[in-house]
N, C-alpha and C positions, 0 to 999 in steps of 0.2 A: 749610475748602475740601477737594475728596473728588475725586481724580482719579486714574485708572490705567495703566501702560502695561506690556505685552508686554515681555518683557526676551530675549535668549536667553544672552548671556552677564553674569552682573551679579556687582556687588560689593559685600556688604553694607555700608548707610551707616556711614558712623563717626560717636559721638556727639562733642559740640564739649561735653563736661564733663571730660575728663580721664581719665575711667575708662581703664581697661585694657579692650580687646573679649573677650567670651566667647570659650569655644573652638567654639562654631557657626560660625565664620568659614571659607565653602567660598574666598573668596578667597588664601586660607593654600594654595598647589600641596603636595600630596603628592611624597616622592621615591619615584619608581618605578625599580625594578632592572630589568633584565633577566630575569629568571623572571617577575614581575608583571606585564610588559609583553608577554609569550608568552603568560600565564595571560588576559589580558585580550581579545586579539586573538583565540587560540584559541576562547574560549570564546562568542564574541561572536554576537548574534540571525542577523547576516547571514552569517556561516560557515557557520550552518547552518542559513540558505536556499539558501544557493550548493550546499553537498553534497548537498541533498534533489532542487534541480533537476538536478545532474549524476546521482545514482540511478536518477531517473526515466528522463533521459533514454540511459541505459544500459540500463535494463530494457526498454523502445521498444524499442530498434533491438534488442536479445536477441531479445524475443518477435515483431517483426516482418520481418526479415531474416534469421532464424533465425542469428545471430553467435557465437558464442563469445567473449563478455565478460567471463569467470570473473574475469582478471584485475584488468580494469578494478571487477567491482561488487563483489571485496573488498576496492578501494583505498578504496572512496569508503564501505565500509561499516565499514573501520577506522576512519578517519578521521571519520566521521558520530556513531561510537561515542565515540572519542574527545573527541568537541566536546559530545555529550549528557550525557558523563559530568563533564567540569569546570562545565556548566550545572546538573547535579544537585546539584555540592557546593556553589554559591555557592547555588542556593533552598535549600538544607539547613543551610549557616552562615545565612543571611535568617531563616529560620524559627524555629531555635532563639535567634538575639538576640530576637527576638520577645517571647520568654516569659523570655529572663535578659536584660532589658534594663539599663544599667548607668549610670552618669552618669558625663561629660555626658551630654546628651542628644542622638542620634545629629543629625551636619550635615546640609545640604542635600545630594540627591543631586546632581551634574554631569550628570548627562544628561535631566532632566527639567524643564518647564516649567516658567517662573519668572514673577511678577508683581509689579508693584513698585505698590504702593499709598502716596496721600497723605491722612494724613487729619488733621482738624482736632482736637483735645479734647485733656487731659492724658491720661498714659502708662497712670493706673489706670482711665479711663472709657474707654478703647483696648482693653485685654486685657481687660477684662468681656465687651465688646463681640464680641471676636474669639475667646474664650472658650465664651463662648453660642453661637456660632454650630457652631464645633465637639462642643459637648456636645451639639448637635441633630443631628450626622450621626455620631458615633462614638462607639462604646464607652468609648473610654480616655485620656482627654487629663491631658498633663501640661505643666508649663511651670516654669519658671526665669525670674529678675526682679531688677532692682537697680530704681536712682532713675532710668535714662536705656534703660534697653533691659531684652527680655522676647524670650525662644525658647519656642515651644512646639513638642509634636508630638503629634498625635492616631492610635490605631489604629482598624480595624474589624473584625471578623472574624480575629483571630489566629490561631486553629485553620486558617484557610483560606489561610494563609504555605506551610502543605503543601500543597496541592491544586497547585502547577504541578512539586512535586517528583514526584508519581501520575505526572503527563503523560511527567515524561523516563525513570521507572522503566519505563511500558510501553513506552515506545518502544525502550529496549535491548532488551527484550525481545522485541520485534521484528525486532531489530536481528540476535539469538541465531539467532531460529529462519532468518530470510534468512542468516546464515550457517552453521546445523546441514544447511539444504535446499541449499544450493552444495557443502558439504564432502562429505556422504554423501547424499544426493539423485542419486536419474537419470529417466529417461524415456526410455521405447521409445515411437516412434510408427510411424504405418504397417503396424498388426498387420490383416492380412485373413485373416479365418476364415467357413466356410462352415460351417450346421449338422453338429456331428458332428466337427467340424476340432480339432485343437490346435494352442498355439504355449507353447514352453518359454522363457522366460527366466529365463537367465544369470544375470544384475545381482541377479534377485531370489531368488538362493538356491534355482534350478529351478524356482521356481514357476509350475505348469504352467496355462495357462486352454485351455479344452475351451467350444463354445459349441455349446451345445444344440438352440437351436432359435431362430427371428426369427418373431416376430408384429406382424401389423398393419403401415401403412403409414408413409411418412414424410410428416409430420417428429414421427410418433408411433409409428417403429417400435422395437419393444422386443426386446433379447437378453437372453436368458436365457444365464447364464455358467457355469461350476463350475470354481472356483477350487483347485487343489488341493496342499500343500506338500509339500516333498519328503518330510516326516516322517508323509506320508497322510492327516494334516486336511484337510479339506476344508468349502465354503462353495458355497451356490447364491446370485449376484448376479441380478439385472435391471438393465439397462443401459439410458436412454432419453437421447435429444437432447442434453436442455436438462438431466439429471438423471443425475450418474457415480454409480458406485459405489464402498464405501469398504469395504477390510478389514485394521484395524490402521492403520500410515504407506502404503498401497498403494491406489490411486485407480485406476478404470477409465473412459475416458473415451468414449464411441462418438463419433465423429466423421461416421460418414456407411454409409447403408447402401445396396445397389444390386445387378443381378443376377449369378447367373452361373451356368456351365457345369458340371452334375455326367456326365463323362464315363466308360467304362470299355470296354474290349475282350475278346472271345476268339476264339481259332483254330476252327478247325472240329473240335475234340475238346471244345470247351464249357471250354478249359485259358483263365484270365485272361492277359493281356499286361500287360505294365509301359508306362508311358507316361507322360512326359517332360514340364513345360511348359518350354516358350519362352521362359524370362526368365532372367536371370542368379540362377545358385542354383537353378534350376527344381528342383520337389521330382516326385522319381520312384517312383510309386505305379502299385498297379492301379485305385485310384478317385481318380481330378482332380475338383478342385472349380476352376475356372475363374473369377475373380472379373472385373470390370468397375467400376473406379470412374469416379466422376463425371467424369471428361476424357477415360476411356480408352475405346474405340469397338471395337477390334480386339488378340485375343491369339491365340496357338500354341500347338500341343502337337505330339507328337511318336511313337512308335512306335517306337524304334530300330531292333530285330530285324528291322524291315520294310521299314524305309527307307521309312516315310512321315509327312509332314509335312501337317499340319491346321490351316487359318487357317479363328480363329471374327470374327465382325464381327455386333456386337450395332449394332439399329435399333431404336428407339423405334416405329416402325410402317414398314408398306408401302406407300402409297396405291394407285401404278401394281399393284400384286401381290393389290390389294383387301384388303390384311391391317391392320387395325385399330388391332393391340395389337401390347404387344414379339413382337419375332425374330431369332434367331439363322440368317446366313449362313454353314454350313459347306463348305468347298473341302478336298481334299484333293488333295495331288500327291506323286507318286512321283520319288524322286530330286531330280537337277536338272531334268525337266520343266517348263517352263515354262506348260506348259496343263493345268487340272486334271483328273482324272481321277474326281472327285466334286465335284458341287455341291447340297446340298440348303439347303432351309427347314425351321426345327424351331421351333415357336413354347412347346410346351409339353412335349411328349416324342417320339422317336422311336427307331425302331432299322434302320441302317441295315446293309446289305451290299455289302462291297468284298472283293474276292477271293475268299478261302474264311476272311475275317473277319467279325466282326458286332460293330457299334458301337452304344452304348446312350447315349444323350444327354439328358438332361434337367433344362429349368430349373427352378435353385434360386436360393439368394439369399445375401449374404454382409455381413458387417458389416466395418469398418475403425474400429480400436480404438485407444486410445493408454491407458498405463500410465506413472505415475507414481507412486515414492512421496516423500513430503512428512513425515521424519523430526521437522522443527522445525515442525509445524503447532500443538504445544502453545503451544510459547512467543510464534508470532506470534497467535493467539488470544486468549489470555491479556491477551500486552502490548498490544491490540491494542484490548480492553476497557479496561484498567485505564488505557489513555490519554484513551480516551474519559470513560469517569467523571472522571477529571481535567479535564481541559479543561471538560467541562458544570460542572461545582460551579465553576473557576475563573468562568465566563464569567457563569452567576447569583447564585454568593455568595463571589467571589473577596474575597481581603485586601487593604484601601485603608490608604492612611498619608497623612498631610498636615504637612506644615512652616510653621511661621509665625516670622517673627522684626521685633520693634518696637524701633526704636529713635526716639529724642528728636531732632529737628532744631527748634529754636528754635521758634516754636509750634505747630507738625505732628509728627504719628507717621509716619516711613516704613513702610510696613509691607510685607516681601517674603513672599510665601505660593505652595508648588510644593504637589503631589499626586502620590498614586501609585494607580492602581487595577488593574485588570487587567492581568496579566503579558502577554498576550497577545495584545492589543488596547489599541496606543501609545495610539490617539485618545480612547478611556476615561480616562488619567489628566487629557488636556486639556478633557474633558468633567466629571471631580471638580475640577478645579481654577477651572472657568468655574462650576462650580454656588456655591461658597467666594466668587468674586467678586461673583458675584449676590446673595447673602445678606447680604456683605456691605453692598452698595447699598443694602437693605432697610431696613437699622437708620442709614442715616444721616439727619443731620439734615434737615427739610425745609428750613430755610435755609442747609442749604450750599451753597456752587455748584459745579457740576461743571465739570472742565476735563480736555479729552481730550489727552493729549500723544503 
């Protein structure tokens, strides 16, 4: 008779000859201490699902509400570490038993499916049986046997015990560089430069960027950059959209490009004037470069000496004005006057005369930059890779183990047989162990009868 059932928790049969049971008996509980029992928890599958989902959704709301989460994504990246690193040492003890395997011959795991099979024939026409079938899917079967009972365990692919130790290796490694890029890591955004402009950053050790010149349109307009160190090296970038620029850990990012105002003044002796923008930090030059981003419609500048103020109001076109293409609205009022005292239209260039000054106006165009550098780009790269190779060799030629144990019940063999296949995919072991039963079923007799319990 050949009948089987699903088990999830089971207890190896006892033989009814007297023998003593081998020491394969998972029903024997381990004592676990307290270190073991922190080692276990700690290290466990769903710790660290739980830490991957709390990362991510740290890194969300970082990069979408612009937060300051420093604290929080080195809690979860300690700890993320910490839980990878105890999952490395236990595939890394797995691995090498592997190759100094030892007798006994290793138990059944506890946490892996179990199947409790009935079958008809003596104990020696049972483990041929059950024998064959694993010398048809694995490399390496060995087995242990008295008069009443027989443990076997088969490997496949040993070398590939290492392949899920790859996956946790790169992953610290990624782990390294998310935190070499939080500890010395920064970013300036909101850099607006108009051909000809600089902007000095600090953070990067003075490293000064100069932008040359913007070709072409968007969403394929291109800046051309010169990057320059404070030690006088120097580097020419291009800068597009979809496509930053990288020199060393230092990333240029363009973010968006759009018009603006190249302004400048002089008296009636041909002497330049200084002039002012309008915004907090307004930088004060004899030549403004006036930018306009994409939300912004209307800015200032200023004259001090003069006591005159200049509101510019950029238009995508004029239809009532007949004017086509962009324009710039310039107003200029003296003092507190609240009525202007200039108002023109400047679509491309002009020069304008107020008082006994002459104002020179013409559109130009400006980029909005963002810098980054990314100190730990090596190690998340690297580990980033080397997870991947991991995971793919586990996932097509990962390491399987299988367990069989037969014991004698009066004229039946019980026989309980688990699987282990891919570390990485539960449902794989349940799919080696459903293939074992199936092969099973193969070799039995045509006159047995099957009984489903």
């Amino acid at each position: 008779m050949f009948y089987w059932q699903p088990v999830s928790s089971f207890q190896l049969p006892a033989s009814n000859s007297g023998y003593p049971m081998m020491t394969l008996s998972p029903d024997i509980p381990k004592r676990r201490d307290i270190p073991d029992s922190a080692w276990r928890i700690s290290s466990a599958a769903g710790v660290t699902i739980a830490l991957l989902a709390l990362l991510a959704v740290t890194l969300i709301v970082a990069v979408a509400f612009k937060v300051n989460t420093g604290i929080w994504l080195r809690i979860w990246l300690a700890a993320l570490a910490y839980n990878l690193t105890l999952r490395l040492a236990n595939q890394a003890r797995h691995a090498w038993l592997a190759y100094h395997r030892v007798q006994p011959l290793p138990p059944f795991p506890a946490d892996l499916p179990v199947e409790q099979i009935t079958l008809s024939g003596p104990l020696d026409a049972t483990l041929a049986r059950v024998q064959d079938i694993l010398d048809a899917r694995y490399q390496i079967v060995a087995a242990e046997h008295d008069a009443t009972r027989a443990q076997l365990h088969a490997e496949r692919h040993r070398l590939a015990a290492w392949w899920p130790a790859l996956v946790y290796v790169g992953s610290l490694l990624v782990l390294l560089g998310l935190l070499i890029n939080d500890a010395t890591g920064w970013r300036a955004t909101d850099i607006a430069l108009a051909p000809n402009s600089s902007a000095t950053l600090a953070q990067a050790g003075g490293l000064q960027i100069t932008l040359n010149e913007i070709t072409g349109t968007e969403p394929r307009a291109t800046s051309t950059l010169i990057l320059t160190q404070a030690d006088g090296r120097a580097r020419t970038v291009h800068v597009v959209g979809n496509r930053p620029a990288r020199w060393g850990n230092f990333w240029i990012i363009q973010r968006a490009t759009g018009p603006a105002l190249a302004v400048s003044a002089q008296d009636a002796n041909g002497r330049p004037l200084l002039l002012q923008a309008l915004i907090s930090g307004g930088e004060v030059s004899e030549h403004l470069h006036i930018p306009f981003g994409q939300t912004q419609t209307e800015q200032g500048f200023a004259i001090p000496t003069r006591d005159l103020a200049f509101r510019v109001v950029s238009y995508p076109a004029l239809p009532e004005r007949d004017i086509a293409s962009p324009v710039f609205l310039v107003e200029a009022y003296h003092g507190d006057e609240p009525a202007p005292v200039l108002s023109e239209l400047v679509e491309d260039e002009a020069i304008l005369a107020l008082d006994d000054l002459t104002l020179t106006l013409r559109r130009d165009h400006h980029a909005t930059l963002e810098a980054t550098c990314l100190p730990g780009l090596g190690p998340l790269f690297s580990g980033g890779l080397l997870a991947l190779v991991g995971l793919g060799l586990t996932l097509v030629r990962g390491y399987a183990e299988a367990w069989g144990h037969l014991a004698v019940q009066g004229e039946t063999v019980i026989a309980t047989l688990s699987a282990s296949a891919c570390a990485f995919a539960p449902l794989s072991s349940r799919r080696e162990l459903a293939h074992l039963v199936q092969a099973l079923e193969h070799t039995a007799s045509p006159n047995d009868a099957h009984d489903t319990h």
